[in-house]
Residue, then its C-alpha position, 0 to 999 in steps of 0.5 A: x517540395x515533401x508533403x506535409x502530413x496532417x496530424x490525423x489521430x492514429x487509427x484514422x486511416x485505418x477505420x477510413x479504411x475499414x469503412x471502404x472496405x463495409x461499402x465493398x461488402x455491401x456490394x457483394x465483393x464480401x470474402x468467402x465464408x471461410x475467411x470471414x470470422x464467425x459471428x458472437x451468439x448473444x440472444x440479448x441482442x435485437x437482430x437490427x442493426x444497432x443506430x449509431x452516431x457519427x463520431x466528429x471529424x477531426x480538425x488537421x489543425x489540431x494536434x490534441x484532438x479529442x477524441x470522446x471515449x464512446x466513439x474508441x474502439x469495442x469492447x475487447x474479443x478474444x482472439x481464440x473464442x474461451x478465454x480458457x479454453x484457448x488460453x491452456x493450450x499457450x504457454x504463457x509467453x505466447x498467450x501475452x503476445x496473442x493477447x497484446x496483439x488483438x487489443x486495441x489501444x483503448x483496450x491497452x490503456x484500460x488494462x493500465x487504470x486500477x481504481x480503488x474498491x472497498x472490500x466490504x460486502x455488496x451485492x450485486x447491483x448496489x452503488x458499491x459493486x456497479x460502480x467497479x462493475x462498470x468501469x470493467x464493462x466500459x473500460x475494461x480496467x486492468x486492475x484493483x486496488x482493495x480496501x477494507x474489508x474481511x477475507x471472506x467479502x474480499x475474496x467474494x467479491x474479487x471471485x464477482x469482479x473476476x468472473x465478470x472482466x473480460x480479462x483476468x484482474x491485477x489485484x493489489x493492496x497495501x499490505x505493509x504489515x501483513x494481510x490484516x493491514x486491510x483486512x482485519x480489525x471489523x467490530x460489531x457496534x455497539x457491543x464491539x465485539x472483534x470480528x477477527x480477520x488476517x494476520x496483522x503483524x506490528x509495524x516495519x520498524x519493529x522487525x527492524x529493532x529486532x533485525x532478524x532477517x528470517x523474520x522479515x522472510x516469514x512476514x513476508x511468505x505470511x503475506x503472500x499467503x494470505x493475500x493470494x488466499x483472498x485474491x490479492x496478487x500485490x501486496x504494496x510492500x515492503x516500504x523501502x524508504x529510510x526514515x532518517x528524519x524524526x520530523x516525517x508525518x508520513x513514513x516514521x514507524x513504516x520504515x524498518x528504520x534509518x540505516x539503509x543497509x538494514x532496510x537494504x537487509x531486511x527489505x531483501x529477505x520480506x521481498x524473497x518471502x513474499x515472491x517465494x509465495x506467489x505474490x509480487x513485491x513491490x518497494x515503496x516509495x521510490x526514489x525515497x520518502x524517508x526525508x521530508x517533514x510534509x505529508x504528500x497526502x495533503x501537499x507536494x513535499x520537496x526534497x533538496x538533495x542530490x543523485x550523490x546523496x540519493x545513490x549513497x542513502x535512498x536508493x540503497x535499498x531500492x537497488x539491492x531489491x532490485x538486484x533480486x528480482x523484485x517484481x515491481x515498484x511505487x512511485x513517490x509523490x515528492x519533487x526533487x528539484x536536483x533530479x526532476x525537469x523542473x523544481x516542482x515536478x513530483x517524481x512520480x510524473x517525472x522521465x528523468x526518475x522513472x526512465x533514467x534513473x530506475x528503468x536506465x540507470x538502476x535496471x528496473x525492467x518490473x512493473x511500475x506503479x504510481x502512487x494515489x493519484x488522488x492525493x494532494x501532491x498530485x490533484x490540486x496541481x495537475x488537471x486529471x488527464x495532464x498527471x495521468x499522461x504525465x506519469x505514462x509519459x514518464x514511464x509508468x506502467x498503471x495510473x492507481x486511483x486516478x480520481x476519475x479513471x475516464x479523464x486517466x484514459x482520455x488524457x492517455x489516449x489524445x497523449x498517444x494520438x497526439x504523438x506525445x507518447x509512443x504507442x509502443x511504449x503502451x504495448x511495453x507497459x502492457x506486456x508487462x502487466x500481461x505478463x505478470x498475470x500469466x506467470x501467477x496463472x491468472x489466464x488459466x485461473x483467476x479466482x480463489x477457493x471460499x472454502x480454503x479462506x479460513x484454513x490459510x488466514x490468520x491462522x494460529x500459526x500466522x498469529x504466533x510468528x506475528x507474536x514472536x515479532x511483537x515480543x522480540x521488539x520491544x525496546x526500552x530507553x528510559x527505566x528511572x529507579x528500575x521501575x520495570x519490570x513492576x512488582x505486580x501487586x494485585x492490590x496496587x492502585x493502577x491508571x491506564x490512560x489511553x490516548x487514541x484516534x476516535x475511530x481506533x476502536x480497538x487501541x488500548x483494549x487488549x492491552x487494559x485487558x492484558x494488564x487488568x489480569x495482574x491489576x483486578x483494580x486497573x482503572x482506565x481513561x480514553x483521551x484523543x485529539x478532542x480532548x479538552x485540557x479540564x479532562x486531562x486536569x481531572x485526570x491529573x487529580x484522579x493520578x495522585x491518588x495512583x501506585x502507577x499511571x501508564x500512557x499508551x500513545x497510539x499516535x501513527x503516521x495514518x493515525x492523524x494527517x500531516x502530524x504526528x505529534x502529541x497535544x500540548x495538553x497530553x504532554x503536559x500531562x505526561x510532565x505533570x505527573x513526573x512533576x507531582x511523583x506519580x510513578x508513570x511509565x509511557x509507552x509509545x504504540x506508534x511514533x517513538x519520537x515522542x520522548x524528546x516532548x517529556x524526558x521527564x517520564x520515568x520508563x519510556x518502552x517502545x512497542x512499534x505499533x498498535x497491533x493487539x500483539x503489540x500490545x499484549x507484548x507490551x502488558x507482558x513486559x511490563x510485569x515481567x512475564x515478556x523480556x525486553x531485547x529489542x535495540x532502536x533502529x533510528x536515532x530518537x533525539x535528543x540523546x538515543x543513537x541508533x543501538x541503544x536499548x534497555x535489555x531486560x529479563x523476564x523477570x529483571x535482568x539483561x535479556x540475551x540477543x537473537x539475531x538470525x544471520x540470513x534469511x536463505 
């Protein structure tokens, strides 16, 4: 008859051991002082030994015995005594290995959780800084994702946050249009005066109706720049997914547009710009969100394709960057029936896609991220330790913004205890996101320098490369009687109606005031989601007596959750004024799609996106001083193909195409 061994928790027997070994030296067969380690200086502490509570027994008849978080392992030592001092003398492969061996595995699973900061300014010892602050003294987090905020509080306090951890923090942030995509755009109320910030260039689609793959390099490079300026080692970009469906809520203009050799193409080149740089590129959303019609913010979308269709569209981008060397990847919250082991398992906690399909099949040998963890598609139908084991288990590498990191590393640490998950499969994930530290020299140096923040972010020389972009791009598909470019006449009676979310403050302002220099009398009006349709009826009365009304649409795929489509009340709107004659012009600054809800307006140009390049390209272009080269990269129904653009002049004419060939 074998022994039957019981599921002790992993680690029981060594702290058995180690309380015998405690009872040794208490009866004096303690090593000789040169073998004992030498004790931690900390005037803090009280000489008396510290109470403690006994941790519980554990039950031999319960696999999943949990284990409360403060009876784990301590805090994290390291081995050589300064974590610099020590760490200069390694190379940076040994310094992972050192590292990774005095950890425990508490330890190892902090360094797998990146929770969410804001990047405003707080100060130490607001709910805002401490609430980070703790999570890196009781759980000694791997890592951050930050929000909002300007360069200088960012940097500020990633430099706090780093000082403070005990090992160097993984920054990340989502960048998908340069560093301004969180860091700009702060106003000062109620004179919203713009306070500035990064780079912020037009959207992913833009570079694609352009299709210049140095320009997808140097929007690339201009984010890594900016980013390791302010402490961020990860822009979360770029978007991989191919946008083949007009109906997406949440891709849409993200994508460089629906032909997957072009996002393969151009997804290539901002990956070499942003790893030429010092940053890690990381493609989104694997394996492809580029086909569904449902927000995984709000509910778990389900894709009803196969591995064929996949190898031959989604997954082309996403293994071609692979194949040059891009540093990590983000998981898609979508089910895929064909794929995952059951019909309604999201990718992003699914072994057949994370291991077979990427880690396997595709040699993805980077850094895993999942995507939120806070979204819907994930939160309302997984309990937070279950989806946070679920994901590790399925072979990712860090948890981000687990809505609470506590239940994260409990439900990864009782899936190790449990058996469920190896730990050497912790010690891979680990090495991983160790290793990525050491080789941006985070061991050695972890901060950044205040003082070269504003010599490297949002420099004129950024700005104008984000401009050469904005320009190129513009894209026109309706032009009835060649109402563009506008004749400019100063006296002309003009009508700017802007259709924005509430908290857009900046949609429309550049653009009136662009436009206001060619039109003294330009009158303007500011509609949204809330708008009732008496304002837009008296709109329509104020319109007949106008020489030109334009609709600028700053209608996004985050602009509003789960849509983006326009109101019936500013679609008819846009129809009543080709019915009446009023020569009208649409512009769209976010989700070109909308021409099939009015192929009655006049000229319909495309600027990508509501960034104030975009949109002073726009005004440019509409009395001529911008031409208009840019060709669509997606189909837009009903009767748009890929390819098809209005080529115009400065000036009137057929505008000559720039393409560049490589981005070598």
């Amino acid at each position: 008859m074998g022994l039957r061994l019981l599921p002790f928790p992993a680690g029981y027997f060594v702290r058995t051991a180690m309380l015998l070994i405690g009872i040794l030296l208490l009866a004096g067969c303690a090593p000789g002082p040169a073998e004992r380690p030498a004790p931690r200086e900390d005037p803090e502490v009280a000489e008396e030994p510290e109470e403690r509570i006994a941790a519980p027994e554990p039950d031999p008849d319960q696999i999943g015995y949990q284990i409360p978080l403060e009876f784990l392992e301590p805090r994290f030592q390291f081995p050589l005594g300064d974590p610099v001092s020590w760490a200069e003398e390694l190379e940076p492969s040994e310094w992972v290995a050192r590292t990774l061996g005095s950890m425990t595995l508490r330890q190892k699973v902090g360094q797998m959780i990146m929770p969410w900061v804001l990047g405003d300014f707080a100060p130490e010892g607001s709910s805002s800084f401490e609430r980070i602050a703790q999570m890196i003294d009781e759980h000694e987090i791997g890592g951050v994702i930050v929000s909002s905020g300007t360069p200088l509080d960012v940097a500020a306090k990633l430099n706090a946050y780093q000082r403070r951890s005990p090992l160097p923090l993984l920054v990340a942030a989502d960048l998908e249009t340069g560093a301004g995509f969180r860091l700009r755009g702060a106003a000062h109320l109620p004179g919203g005066t713009d306070l500035g910030g990064a780079t912020n260039f037009p959207s992913l689609m833009a570079l694609g109706a352009i299709g210049d793959r140095f320009l997808a390099y140097e929007l690339g490079r201009i984010t890594a720049e900016e980013a390791r300026a302010v402490g961020i080692h990860v822009p979360f970009a770029p978007v991989l997914d191919v946008n083949n469906n007009p109906e997406n809520p949440i891709i849409n203009t993200r994508s460089f547009g629906e032909s997957p050799e072009l996002v393969a193409a151009l997804g290539q080149c901002f990956v070499r710009g942003v790893q030429d740089y010092g940053a890690v590129a990381t493609g989104k959303h694997f394996p492809g969100h580029g086909d569904t019609e449902t927000d995984s913010h709000l509910a778990l979308p389900i894709i009803g394709t196969d591995l064929e269709r996949l190898a031959r569209l989604e997954l082309v981008p996403f293994q071609e960057t692979i194949d040059i060397g891009m540093g990590a990847i983000m998981t898609a919250h979508i089910a895929l029936p064909s794929l995952t082991e059951e019909s309604s398992r999201p990718a992003t906690l699914s072994r057949n896609v994370l291991t077979g399909l990427l880690r396997e099949r595709m040699g993805f040998d980077g850094l895993v991220f999942t995507d939120a963890m806070d979204m819907n598609a994930i939160d309302r139908l997984y309990s937070r330790e279950e989806a946070a084991a679920l994901a590790v288990e399925a072979g990712a590498d860090v948890i981000l913004m687990p809505p609470s990191p506590d239940a994260a590393i409990r439900g990864i640490m009782n899936a190790v205890l449990a058996g469920r998950i190896p730990e050497e499969q912790i010690d891979e994930s680990v090495r991983r996101i160790l290793r990525l530290k050491a080789e941006m020299g985070l061991h050695l140096e972890r901060t950044v320098d205040l003082e070269a923040v504003h010599r490297r972010v949002g420099i004129p020389e950024h700005v104008e490369v984000a401009q050469e972009i904005a320009d190129r791009s513009l894209t026109l598909l309706r032009n009835e009687g060649n109402l563009l470019p506008l004749a400019g006449t100063r006296t002309a009676n003009v009508l700017s109606v802007t259709y924005r979310r509430a908290n857009d403050l900046f949609g429309g302002r550049t653009f009136d005031a662009r436009l206001r220099q060619t039109y003294p009398r330009l009158q303007s009006e500011t509609v949204g989601r809330d708008t009732r349709e008496a304002e837009y009826r008296r709109m329509l009365q104020r319109a007949r007596g106008m020489d030109l009304v334009v609709v600028s649409l700053h209608i996004t795929a985050v602009s509003y959750a789960g849509s983006v489509a326009a109101p019936d009340e500013l679609v008819d709107f846009v129809r009543e004024l080709a019915r009446i004659g009023v020569p009208n012009v649409a512009i769209s600054f976010g989700n070109p799609y909308l021409l099939s809800e009015f192929p009655e307006v006049r000229s319909y140009l495309l600027a990508w996106s509501g960034s104030q390049v975009s949109q002073r390209a726009a005004a440019g272009a509409l009395v001529g001083d911008v031409a208009v080269r840019g060709r669509t990269p997606t189909r837009i129904p009903p009767s748009h193909e890929i390819g098809d653009g209005i080529q115009l002049r400065t000036g009137g004419g057929v505008a000559a195409s720039e393409i560049s060939a490589s981005c070598e």
